[in-house]
LOBA-614775 format. One line per 10 residues: number of its first residue (from 1); for each residue x, y, z of N, C-alpha, C. Coordinates in steps of 0.2 Angstrom, whole numbers, plus 5000, padded with zeros to 4 digits. Layout:
<recs>
NUM = X:Y:Z:X:Y:Z:X:Y:Z | ...
</recs>
This chain:
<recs>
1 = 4877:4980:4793:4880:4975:4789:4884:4978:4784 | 4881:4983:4782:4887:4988:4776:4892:4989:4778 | 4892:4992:4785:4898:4996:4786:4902:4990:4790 | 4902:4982:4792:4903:4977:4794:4907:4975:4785 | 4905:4976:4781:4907:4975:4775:4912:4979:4774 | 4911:4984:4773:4913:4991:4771:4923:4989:4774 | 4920:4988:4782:4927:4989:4788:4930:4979:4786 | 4928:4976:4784:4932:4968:4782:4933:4971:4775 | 4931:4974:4771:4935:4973:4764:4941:4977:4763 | 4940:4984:4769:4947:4987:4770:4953:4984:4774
11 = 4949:4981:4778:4954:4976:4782:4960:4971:4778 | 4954:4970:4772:4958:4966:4767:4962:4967:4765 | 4961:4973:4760:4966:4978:4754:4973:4980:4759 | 4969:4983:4766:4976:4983:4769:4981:4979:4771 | 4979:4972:4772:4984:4965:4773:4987:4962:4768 | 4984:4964:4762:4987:4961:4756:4990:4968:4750 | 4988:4974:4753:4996:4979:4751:5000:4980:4755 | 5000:4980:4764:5006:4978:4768:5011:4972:4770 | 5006:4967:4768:5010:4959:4768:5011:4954:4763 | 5005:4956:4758:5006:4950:4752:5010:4954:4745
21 = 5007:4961:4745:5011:4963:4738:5019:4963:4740 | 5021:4960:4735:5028:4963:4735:5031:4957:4741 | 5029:4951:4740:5029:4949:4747:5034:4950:4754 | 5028:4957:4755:5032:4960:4762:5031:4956:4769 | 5028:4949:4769:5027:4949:4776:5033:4945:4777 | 5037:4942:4770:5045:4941:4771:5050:4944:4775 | 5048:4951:4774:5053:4954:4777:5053:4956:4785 | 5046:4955:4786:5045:4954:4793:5048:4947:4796 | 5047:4942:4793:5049:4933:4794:5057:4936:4796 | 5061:4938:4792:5070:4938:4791:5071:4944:4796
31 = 5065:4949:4798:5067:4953:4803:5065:4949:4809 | 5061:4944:4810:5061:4941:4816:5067:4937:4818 | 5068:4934:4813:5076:4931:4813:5081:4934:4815 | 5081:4939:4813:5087:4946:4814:5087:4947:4824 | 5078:4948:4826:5079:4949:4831:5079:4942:4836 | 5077:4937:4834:5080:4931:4839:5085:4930:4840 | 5088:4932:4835:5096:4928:4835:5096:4934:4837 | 5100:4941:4835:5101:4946:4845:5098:4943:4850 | 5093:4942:4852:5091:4942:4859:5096:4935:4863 | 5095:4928:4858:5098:4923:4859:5104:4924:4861
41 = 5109:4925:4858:5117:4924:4860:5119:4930:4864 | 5116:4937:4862:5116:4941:4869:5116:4940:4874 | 5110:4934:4875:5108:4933:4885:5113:4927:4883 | 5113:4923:4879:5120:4918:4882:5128:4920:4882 | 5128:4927:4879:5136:4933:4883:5135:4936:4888 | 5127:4937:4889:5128:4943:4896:5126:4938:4902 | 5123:4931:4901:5125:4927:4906:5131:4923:4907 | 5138:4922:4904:5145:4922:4906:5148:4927:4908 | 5147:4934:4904:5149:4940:4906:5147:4941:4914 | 5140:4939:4916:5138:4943:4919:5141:4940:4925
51 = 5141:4935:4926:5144:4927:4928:5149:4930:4931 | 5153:4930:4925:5163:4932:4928:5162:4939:4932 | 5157:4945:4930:5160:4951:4934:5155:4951:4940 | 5150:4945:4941:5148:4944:4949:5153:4941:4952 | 5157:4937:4950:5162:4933:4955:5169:4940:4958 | 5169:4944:4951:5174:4949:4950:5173:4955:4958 | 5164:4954:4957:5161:4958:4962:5162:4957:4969 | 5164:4950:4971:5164:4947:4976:5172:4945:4977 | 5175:4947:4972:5183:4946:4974:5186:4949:4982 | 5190:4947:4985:5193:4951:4989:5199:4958:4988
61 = 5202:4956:4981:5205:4961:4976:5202:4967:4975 | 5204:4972:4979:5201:4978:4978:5201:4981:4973 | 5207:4979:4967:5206:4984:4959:5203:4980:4958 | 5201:4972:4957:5197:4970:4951:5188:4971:4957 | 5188:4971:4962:5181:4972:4963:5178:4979:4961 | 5181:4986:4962:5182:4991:4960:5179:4992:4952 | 5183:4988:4950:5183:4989:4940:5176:4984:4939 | 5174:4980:4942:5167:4978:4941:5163:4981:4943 | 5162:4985:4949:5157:4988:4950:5159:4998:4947 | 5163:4999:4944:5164:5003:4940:5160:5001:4932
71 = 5161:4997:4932:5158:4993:4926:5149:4993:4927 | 5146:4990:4931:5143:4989:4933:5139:4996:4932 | 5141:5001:4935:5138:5008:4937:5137:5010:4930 | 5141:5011:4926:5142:5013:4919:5138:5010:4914 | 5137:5003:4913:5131:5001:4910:5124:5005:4910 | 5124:5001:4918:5115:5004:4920:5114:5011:4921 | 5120:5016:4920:5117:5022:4922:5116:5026:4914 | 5117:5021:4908:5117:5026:4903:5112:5023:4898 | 5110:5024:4893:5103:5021:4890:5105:5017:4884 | 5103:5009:4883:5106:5005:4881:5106:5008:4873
81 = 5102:5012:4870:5103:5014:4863:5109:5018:4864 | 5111:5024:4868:5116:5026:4867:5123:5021:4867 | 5124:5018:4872:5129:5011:4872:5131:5008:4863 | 5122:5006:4861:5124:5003:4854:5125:5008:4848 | 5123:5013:4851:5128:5020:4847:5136:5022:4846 | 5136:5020:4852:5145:5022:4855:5148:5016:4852 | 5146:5009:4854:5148:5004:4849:5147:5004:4841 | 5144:5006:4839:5143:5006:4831:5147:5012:4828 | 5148:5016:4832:5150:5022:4829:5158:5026:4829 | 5159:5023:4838:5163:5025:4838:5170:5016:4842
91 = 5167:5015:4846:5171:5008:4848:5174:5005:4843 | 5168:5003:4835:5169:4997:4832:5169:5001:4823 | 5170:5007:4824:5168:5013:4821:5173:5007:4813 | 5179:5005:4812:5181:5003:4808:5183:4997:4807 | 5176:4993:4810:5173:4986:4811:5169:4988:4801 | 5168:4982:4798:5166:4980:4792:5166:4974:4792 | 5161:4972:4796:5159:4964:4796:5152:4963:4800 | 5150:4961:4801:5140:4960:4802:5139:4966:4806 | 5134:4968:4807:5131:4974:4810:5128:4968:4816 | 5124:4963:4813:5122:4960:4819:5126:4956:4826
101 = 5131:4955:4824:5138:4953:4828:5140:4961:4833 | 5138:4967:4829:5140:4971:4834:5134:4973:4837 | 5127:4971:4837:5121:4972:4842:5122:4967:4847 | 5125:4961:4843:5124:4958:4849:5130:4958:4856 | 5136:4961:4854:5141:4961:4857:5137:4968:4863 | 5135:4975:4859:5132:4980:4863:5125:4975:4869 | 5123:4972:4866:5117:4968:4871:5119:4965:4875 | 5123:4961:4872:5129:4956:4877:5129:4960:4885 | 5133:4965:4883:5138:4970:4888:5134:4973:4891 | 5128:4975:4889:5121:4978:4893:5120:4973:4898
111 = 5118:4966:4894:5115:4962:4899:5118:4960:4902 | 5125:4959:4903:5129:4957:4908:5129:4961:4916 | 5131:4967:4913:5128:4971:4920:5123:4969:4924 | 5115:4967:4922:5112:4967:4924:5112:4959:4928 | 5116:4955:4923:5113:4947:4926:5120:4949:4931 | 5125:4952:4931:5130:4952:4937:5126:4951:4945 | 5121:4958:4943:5117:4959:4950:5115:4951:4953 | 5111:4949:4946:5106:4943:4950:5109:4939:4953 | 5117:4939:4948:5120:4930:4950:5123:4933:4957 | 5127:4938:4957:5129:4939:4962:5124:4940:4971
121 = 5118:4942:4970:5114:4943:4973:5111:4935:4976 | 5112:4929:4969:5112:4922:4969:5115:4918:4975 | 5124:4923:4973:5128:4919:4977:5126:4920:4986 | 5125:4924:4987:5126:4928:4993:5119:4924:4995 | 5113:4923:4993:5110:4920:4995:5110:4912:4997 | 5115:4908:4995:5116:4901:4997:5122:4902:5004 | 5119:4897:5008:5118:4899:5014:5126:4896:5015 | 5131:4898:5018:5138:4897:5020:5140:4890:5021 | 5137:4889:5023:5138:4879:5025:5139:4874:5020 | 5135:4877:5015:5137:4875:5008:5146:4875:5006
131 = 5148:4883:5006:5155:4883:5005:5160:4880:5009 | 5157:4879:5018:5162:4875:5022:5162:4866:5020 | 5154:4864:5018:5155:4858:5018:5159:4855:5010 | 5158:4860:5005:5162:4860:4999:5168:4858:5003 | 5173:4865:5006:5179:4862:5007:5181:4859:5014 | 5177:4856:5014:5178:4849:5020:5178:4844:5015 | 5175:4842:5010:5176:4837:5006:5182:4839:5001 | 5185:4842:5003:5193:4843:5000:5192:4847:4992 | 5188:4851:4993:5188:4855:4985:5191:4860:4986 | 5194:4864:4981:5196:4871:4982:5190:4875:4981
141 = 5194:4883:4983:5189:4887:4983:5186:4888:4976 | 5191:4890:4970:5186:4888:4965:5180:4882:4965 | 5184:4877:4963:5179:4871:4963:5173:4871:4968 | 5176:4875:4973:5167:4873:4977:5163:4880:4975 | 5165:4887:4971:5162:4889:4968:5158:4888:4962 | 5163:4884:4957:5159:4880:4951:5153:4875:4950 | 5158:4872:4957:5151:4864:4958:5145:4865:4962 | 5147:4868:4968:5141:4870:4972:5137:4875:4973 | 5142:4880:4973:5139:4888:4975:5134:4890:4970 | 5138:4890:4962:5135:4892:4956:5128:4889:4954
151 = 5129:4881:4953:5122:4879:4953:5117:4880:4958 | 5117:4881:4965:5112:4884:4967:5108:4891:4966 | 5115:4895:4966:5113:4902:4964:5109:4902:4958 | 5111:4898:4952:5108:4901:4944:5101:4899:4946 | 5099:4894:4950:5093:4890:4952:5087:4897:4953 | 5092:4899:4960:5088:4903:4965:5086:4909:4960 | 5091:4912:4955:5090:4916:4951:5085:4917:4944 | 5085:4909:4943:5081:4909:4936:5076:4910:4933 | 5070:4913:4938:5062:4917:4937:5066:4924:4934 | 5074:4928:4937:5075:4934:4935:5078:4934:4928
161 = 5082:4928:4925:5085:4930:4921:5081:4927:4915 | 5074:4924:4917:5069:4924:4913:5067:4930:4911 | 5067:4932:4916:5064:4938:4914:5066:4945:4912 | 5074:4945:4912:5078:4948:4909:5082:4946:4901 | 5081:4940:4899:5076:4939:4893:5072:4941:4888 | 5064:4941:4893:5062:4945:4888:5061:4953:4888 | 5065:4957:4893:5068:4962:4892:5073:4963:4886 | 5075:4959:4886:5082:4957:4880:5078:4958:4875 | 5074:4955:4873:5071:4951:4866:5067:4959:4865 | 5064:4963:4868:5060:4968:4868:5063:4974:4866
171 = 5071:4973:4868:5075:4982:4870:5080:4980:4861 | 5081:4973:4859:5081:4975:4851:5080:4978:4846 | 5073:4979:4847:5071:4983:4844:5072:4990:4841 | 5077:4993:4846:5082:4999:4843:5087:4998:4838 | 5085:4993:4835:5093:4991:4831:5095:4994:4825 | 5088:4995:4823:5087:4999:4816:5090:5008:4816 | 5091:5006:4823:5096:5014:4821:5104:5014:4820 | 5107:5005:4819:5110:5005:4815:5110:5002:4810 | 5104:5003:4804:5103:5003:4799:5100:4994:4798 | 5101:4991:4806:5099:4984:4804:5092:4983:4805
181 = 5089:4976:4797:5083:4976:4798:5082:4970:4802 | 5079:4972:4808:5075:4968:4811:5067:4969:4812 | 5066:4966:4815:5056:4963:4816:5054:4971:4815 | 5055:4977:4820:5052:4983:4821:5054:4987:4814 | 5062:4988:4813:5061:4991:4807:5060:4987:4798 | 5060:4982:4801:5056:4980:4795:5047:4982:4794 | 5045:4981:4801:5039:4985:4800:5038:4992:4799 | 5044:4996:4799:5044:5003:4799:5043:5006:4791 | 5049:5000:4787:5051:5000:4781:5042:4998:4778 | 5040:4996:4780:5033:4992:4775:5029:4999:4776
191 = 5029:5002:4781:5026:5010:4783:5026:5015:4778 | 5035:5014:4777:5037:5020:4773:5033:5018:4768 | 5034:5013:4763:5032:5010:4758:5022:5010:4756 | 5022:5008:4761:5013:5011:4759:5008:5015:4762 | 5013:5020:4765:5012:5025:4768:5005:5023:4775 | 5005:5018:4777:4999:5014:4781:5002:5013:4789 | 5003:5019:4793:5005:5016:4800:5001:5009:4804 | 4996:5010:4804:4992:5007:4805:4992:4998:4806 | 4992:4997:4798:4993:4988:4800:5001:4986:4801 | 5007:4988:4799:5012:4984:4797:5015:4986:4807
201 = 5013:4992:4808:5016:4993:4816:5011:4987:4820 | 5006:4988:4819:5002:4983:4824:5002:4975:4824 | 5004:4973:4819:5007:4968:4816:5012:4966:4819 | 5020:4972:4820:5026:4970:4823:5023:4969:4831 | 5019:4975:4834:5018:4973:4842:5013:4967:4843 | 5010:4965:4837:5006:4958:4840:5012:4953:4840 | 5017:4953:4835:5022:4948:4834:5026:4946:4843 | 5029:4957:4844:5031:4955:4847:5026:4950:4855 | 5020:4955:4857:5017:4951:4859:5015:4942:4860 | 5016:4940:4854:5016:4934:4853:5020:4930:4858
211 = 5025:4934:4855:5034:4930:4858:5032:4930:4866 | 5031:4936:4867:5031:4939:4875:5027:4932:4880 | 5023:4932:4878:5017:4928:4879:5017:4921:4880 | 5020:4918:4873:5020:4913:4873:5028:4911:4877 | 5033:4914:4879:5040:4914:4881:5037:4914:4890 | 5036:4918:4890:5032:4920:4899:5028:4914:4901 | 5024:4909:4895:5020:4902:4897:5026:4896:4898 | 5030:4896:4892:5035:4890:4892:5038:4893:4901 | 5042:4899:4901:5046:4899:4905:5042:4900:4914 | 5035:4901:4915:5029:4898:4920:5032:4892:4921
221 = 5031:4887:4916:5029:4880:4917:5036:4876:4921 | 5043:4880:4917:5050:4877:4918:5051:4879:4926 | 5048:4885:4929:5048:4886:4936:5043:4884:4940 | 5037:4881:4939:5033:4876:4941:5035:4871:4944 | 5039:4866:4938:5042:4860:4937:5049:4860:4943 | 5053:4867:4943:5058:4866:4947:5055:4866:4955 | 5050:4871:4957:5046:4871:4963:5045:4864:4965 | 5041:4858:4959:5039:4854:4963:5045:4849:4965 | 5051:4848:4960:5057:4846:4961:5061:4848:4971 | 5057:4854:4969:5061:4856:4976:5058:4852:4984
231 = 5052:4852:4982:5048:4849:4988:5048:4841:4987 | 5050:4837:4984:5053:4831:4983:5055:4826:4988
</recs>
């Protein structure tokens, strides 16, 4: 029972020198913020980006299909911190305006590449008959790729871009290596500060954790509900 005492009263002094003095769990709050908002408009640019360079993939124009899969190769074969290095430092090097508009623009461009695969990968999956009965009914080829081909693809694809998502929302956390505070380096910073690795890191991984978890049940339920739509 002592040493039950002893390890709850530590427990204590450590949650209230890492999160209530100085009211540091603020800055974990404003770095969650910091990392939502990257993960958010990120995956809503790299899903239009990635959009455009799988259609780009699928062109019959040899330069622009070439330049997307040249694109393509160059992303995923180099490490997304380096990329948000190359943009902070040198792309955007005499950019002076939010730091978090240029994580998000680097995350953008990451995830685009990837969602190219899925959506293209999408397209290719809906079955041909689709695009002849499209242009029997007198649509262009765009248009029967807007209205028919795309909606089914995004369909077919949506457990992946779910799940490249919370990839998304997890690989922000390098952001702090350009100086911005989000969820992780805020908990880095509460480190420096009370020299305690222990609680403020455990803290950010339950957070992240949390997210994970609870994101992975909503986004379960949303493909549940499309399966039984399907068998209708």
């Amino acid at each position: 029972m002592d040493a039950l005492n002893a390890w709850a009263a530590s427990f204590w002094q450590q949650f209230q020198s890492n999160l209530i003095v100085g009211d540091r769990y603020r800055m974990l709050l404003d770095g969650l913020g910091v990392t939502v908002q990257i993960a958010l408009v990120a995956a809503v640019l790299g899903v239009i980006l990635g959009s455009l360079i799988a259609l780009m993939r699928l062109s019959k124009v040899g330069v622009v299909r070439g330049a997307a899969q040249v694109y393509v190769d160059v992303i995923r074969g180099t490490p997304v911190m380096v990329q948000l290095l190359i943009m902070y430092y040198i792309v955007l090097a005499t950019y002076t305006g939010s730091k978090v508009a240029v994580a998000i623009l680097s995350f953008g461009l990451n995830s685009a590449a990837y969602v190219s695969e899925m959506v293209r990968g999408g397209i290719l999956s809906v079955d041909k008959g689709q695009t002849e009965a499209g242009r029997s009914l007198g649509l262009s080829g765009p248009s029967t790729m807007l209205l028919i081909v795309m909606p089914q693809a995004i369909k077919n694809i949506l457990p992946s871009l779910f799940n490249e998502f919370i990839m998304l929302l997890k690989e922000t956390s390098i952001v702090g290596y350009i100086a911005l505070m989000d969820l992780t380096k805020a908990g880095d910073f509460i480190r420096s500060r009370t020299l305690s690795a222990f609680f403020p890191l455990l803290t950010v991984a339950a957070i992240y954790l949390v997210m994970v978890l609870g994101l992975s049940k909503v986004f379960g339920r949303i493909e549940r509900r499309m399966r039984q739509g399907d068998h209708r």
